[in-house]
TIMIVEX-907882 format. One line per field, with one value per atom (N, C-alpha, C): residue number from 1; x, y, z; residue in three letters. Coordinates in nm, 3 decimals. Layout:
BEGIN
pos = NUM|...
xx = X|...
yy = Y|...
zz = Z|...
code = ALA|...
This chain:
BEGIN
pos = 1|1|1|2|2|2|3|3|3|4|4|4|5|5|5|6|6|6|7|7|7|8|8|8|9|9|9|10|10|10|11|11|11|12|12|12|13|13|13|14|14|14|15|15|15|16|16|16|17|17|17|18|18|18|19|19|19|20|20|20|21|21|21|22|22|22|23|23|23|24|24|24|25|25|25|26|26|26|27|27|27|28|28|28|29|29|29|30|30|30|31|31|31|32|32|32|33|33|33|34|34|34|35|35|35|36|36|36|37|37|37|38|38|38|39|39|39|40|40|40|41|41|41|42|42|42|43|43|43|44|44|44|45|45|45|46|46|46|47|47|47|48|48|48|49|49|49|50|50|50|51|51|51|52|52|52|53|53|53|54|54|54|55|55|55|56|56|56|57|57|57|58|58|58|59|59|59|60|60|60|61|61|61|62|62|62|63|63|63|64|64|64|65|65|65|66|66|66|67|67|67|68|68|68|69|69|69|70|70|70|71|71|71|72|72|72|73|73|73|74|74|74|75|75|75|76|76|76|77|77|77|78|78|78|79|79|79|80|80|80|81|81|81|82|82|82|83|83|83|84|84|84|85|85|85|86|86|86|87|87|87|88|88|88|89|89|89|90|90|90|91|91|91|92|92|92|93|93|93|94|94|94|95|95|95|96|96|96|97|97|97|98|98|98|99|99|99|100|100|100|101|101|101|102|102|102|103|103|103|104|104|104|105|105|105|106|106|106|107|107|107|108|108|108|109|109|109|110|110|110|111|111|111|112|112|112|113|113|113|114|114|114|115|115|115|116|116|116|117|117|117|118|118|118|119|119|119|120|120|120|121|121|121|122|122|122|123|123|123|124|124|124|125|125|125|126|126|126|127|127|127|128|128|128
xx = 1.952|1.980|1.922|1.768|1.703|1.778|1.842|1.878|1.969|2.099|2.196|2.150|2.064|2.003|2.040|2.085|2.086|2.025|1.976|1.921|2.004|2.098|2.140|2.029|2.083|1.923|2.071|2.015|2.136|2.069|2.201|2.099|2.039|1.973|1.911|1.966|1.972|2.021|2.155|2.279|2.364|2.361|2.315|2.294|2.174|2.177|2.056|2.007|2.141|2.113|2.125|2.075|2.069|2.211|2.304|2.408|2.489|2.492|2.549|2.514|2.383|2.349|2.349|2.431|2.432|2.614|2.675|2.841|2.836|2.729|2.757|2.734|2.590|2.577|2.647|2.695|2.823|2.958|3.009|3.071|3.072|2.939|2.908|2.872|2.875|2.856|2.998|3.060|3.213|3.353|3.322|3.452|3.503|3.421|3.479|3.393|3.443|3.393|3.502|3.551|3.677|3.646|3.768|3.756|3.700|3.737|3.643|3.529|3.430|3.280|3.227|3.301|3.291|3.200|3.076|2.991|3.057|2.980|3.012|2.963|2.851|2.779|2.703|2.731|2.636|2.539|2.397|2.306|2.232|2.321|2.227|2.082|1.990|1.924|1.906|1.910|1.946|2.028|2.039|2.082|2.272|2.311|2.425|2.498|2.396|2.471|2.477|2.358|2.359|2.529|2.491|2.589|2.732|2.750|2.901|2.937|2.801|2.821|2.893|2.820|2.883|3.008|3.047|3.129|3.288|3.217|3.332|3.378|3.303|3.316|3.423|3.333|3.342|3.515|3.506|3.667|3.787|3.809|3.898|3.869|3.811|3.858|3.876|3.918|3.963|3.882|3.767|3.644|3.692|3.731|3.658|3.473|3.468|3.291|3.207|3.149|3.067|2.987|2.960|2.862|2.735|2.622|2.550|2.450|2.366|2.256|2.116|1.989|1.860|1.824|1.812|1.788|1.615|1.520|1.409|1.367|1.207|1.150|1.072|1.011|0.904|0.803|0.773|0.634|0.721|0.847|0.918|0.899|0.926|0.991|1.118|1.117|1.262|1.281|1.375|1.418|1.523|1.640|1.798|1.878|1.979|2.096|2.226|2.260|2.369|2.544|2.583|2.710|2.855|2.921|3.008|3.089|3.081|3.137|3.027|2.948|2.836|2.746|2.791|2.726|2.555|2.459|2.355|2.312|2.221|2.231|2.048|2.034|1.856|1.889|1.726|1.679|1.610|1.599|1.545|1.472|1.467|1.348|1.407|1.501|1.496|1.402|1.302|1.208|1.214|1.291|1.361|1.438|1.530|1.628|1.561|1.492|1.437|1.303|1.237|1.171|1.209|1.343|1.409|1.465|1.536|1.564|1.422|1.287|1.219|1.130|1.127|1.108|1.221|1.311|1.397|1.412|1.377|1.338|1.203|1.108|1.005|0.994|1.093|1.123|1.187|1.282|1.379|1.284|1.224|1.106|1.038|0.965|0.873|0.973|1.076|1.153|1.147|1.214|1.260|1.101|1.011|0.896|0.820|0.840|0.761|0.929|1.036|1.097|1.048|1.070|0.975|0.890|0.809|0.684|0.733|0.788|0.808|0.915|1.003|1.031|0.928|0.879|0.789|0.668|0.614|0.520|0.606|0.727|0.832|0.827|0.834|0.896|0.745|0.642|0.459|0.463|0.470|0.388|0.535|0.634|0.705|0.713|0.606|0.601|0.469|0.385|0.296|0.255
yy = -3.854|-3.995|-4.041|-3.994|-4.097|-3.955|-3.907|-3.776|-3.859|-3.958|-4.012|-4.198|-4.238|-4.311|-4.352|-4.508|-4.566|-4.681|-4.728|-4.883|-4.922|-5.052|-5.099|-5.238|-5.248|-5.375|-5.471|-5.561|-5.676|-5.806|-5.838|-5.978|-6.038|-6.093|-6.189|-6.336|-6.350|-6.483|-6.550|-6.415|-6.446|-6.418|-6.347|-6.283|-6.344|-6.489|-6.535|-6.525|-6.517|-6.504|-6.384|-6.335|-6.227|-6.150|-6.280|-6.271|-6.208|-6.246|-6.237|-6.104|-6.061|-5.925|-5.783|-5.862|-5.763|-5.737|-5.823|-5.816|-5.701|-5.780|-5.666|-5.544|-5.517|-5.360|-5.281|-5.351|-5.262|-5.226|-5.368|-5.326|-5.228|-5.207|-5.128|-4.989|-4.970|-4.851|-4.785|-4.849|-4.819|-4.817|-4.898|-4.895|-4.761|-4.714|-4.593|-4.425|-4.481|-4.398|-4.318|-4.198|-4.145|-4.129|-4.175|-4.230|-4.133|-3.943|-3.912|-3.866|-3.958|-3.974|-4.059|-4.178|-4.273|-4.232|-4.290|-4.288|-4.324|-4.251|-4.311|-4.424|-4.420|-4.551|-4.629|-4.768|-4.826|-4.912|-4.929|-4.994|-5.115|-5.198|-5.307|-5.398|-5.379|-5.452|-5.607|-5.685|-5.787|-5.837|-5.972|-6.033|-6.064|-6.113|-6.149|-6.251|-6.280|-6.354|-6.220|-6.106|-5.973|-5.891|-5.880|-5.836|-5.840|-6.009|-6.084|-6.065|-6.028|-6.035|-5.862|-5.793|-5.656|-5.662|-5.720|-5.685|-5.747|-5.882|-5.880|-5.857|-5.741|-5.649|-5.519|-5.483|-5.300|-5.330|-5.466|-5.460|-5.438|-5.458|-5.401|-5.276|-5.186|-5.080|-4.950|-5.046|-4.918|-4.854|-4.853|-4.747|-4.671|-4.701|-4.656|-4.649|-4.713|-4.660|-4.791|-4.757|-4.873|-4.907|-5.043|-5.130|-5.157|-5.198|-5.257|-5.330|-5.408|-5.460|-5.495|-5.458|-5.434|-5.584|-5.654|-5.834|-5.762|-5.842|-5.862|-5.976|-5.974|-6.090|-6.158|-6.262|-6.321|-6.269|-6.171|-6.066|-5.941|-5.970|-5.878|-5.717|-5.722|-5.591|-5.578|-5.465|-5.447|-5.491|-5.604|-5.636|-5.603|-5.586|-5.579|-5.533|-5.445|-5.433|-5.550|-5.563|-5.677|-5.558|-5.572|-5.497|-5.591|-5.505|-5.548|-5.685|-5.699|-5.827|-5.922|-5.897|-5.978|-6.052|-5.891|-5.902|-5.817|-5.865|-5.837|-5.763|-5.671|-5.526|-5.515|-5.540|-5.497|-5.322|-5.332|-5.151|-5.116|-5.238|-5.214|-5.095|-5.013|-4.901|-4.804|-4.800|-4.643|-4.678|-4.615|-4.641|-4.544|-4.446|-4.351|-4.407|-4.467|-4.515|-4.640|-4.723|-4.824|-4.754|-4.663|-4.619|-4.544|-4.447|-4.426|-4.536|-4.621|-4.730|-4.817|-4.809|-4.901|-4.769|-4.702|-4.597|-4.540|-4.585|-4.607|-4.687|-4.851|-4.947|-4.957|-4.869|-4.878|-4.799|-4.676|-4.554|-4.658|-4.736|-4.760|-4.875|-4.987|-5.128|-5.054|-4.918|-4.853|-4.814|-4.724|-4.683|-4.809|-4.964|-5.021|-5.116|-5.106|-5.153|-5.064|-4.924|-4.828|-4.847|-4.867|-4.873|-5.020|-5.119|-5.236|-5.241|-5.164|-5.153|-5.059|-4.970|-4.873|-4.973|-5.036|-5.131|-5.223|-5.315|-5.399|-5.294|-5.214|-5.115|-5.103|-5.092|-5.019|-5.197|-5.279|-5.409|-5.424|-5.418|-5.413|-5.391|-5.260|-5.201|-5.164|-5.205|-5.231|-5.313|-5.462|-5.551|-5.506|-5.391|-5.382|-5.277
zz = -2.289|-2.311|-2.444|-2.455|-2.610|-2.717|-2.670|-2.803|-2.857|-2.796|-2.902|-2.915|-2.915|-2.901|-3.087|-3.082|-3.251|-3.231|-3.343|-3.373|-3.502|-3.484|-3.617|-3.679|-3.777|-3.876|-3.868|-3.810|-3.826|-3.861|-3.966|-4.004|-3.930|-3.933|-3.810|-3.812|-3.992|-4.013|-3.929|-3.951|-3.916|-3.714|-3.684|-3.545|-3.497|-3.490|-3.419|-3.287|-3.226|-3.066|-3.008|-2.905|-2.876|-2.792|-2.754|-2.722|-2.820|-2.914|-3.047|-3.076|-3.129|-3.138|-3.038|-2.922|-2.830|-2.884|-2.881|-2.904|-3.068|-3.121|-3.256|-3.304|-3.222|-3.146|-3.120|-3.013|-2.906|-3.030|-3.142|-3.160|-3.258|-3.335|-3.465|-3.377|-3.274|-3.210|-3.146|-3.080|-3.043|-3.117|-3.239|-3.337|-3.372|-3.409|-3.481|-3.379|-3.289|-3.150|-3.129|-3.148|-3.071|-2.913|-2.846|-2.708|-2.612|-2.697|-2.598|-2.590|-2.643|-2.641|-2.591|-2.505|-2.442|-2.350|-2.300|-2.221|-2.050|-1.967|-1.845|-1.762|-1.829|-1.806|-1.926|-1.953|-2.059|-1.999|-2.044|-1.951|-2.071|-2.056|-2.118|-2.053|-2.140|-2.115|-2.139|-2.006|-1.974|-1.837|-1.844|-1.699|-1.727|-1.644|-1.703|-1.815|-1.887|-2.015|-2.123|-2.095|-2.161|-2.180|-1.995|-1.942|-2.032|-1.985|-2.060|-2.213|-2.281|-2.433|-2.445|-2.371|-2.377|-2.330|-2.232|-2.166|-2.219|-2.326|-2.474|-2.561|-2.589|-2.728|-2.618|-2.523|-2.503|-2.421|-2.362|-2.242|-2.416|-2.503|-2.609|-2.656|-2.549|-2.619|-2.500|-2.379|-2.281|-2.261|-2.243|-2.220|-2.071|-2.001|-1.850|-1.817|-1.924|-1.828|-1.776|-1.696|-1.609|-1.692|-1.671|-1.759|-1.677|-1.632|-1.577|-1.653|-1.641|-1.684|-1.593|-1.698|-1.607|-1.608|-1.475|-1.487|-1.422|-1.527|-1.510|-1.423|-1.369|-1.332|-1.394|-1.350|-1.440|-1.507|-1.466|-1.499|-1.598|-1.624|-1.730|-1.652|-1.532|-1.445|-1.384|-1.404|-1.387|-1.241|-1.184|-1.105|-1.013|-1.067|-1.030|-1.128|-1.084|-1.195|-1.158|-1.260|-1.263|-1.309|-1.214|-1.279|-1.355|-1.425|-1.481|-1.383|-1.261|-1.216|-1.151|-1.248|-1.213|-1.107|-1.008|-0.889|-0.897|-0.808|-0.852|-0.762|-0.749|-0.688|-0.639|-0.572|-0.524|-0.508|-0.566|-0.611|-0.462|-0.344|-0.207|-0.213|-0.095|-0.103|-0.205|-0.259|-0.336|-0.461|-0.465|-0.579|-0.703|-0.680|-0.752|-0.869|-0.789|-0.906|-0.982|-0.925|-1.006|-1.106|-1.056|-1.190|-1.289|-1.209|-1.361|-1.440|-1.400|-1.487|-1.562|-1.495|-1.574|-1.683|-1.644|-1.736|-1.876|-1.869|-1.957|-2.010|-1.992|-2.083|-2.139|-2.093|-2.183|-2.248|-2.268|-2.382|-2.455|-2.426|-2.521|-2.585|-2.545|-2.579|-2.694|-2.615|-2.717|-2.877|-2.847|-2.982|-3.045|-3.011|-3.105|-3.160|-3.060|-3.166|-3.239|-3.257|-3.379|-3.461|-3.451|-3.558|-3.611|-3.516|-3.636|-3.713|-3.631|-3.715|-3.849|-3.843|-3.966|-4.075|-4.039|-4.116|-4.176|-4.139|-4.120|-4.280|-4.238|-4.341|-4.442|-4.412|-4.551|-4.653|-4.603|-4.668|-4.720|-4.643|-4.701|-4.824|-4.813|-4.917|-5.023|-4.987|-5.126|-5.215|-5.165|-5.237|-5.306|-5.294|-5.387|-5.500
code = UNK|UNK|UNK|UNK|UNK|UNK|UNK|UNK|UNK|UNK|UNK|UNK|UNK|UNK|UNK|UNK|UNK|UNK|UNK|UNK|UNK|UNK|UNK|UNK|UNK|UNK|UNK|UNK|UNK|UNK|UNK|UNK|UNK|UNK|UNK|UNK|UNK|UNK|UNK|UNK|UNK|UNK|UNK|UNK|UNK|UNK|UNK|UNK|UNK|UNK|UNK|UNK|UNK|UNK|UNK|UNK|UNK|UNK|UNK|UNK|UNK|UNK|UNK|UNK|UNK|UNK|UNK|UNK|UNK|UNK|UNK|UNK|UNK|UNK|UNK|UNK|UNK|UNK|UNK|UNK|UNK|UNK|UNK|UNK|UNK|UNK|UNK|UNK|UNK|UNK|UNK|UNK|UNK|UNK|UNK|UNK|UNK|UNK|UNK|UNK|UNK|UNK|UNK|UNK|UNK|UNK|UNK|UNK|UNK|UNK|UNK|UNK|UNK|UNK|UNK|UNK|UNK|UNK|UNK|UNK|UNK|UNK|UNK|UNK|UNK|UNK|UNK|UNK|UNK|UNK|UNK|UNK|UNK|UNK|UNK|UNK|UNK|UNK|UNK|UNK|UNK|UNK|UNK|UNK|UNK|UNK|UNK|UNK|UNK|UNK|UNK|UNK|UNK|UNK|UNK|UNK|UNK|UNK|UNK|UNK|UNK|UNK|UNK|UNK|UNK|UNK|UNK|UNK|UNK|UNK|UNK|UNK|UNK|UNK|UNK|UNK|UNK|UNK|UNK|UNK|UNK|UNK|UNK|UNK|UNK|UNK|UNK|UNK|UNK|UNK|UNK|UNK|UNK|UNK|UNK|UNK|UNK|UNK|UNK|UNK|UNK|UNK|UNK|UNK|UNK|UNK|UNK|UNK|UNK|UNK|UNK|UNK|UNK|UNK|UNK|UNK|UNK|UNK|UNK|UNK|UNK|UNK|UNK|UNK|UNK|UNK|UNK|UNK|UNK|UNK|UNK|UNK|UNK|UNK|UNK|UNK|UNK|UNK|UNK|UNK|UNK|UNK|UNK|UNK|UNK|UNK|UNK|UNK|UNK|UNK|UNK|UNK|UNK|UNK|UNK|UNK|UNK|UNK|UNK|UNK|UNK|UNK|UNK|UNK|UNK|UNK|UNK|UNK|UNK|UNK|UNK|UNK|UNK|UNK|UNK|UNK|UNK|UNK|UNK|UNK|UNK|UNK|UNK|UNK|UNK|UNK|UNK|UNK|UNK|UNK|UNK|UNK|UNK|UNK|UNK|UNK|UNK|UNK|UNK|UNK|UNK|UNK|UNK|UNK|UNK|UNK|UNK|UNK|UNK|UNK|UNK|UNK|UNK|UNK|UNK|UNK|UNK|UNK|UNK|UNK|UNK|UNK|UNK|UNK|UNK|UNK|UNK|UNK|UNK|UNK|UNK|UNK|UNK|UNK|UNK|UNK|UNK|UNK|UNK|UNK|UNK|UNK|UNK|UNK|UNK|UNK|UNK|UNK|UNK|UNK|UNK|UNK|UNK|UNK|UNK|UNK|UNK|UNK|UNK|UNK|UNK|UNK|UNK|UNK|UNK|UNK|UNK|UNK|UNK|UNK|UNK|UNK|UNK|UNK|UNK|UNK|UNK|UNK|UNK|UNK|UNK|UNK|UNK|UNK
């Protein structure tokens, strides 16, 4: 899974919302996707406004593959998956599947804050 793993740098200016940066992700990742590399499952992180932003980019391009999204709780744990019809799914006793899923958002949390940070050092110390 983290082997094809990308991060794009998107403006921020223009991509303020996270709605927004989820639609532009998806689509800077799937455009030029030949169809059969299409994933079988995509797992956004997020509840269903996540969900919906993916699920407006990726429905134009025929995927077949299941969408879901990880809806957190107040304490920022993984709660529920939200699927593509935005029905919401308790992880009840299987504790299996909910720690692989929360163990996969904190691989993925962790990647994208040492890439900040390595950005973040790069913009540093180029100003000096």
């Amino acid at each position: 899974v983290m082997k094809k793993r990308k991060l794009y740098l998107l403006d921020s200016y223009n991509e303020s919302s996270d709605h927004r940066r989820i639609e532009r992700a998806c689509l800077e990742h799937y455009k030029n996707s030949p169809s059969l590399n299409y994933p079988d499952i995509i797992v956004v992180d997020g509840g269903r406004e996540q969900v919906k932003s993916a699920l407006k980019v990726i429905s134009n391009f025929n995927m077949g593959s299941q969408l879901i999204g990880l809806l957190k709780d107040e304490n920022h744990k993984t709660k529920k998956i939200i699927t593509s019809k935005l029905e919401e799914i308790d992880f009840g006793d299987n504790d299996e599947v909910k720690n692989f899923f929360t163990k996969l958002q904190e691989r993925i949390h962790n990647f994208v804050i040492n890439f900040h940070r390595k950005i973040h050092r790069k913009r540093v110390f180029k100003q000096y």
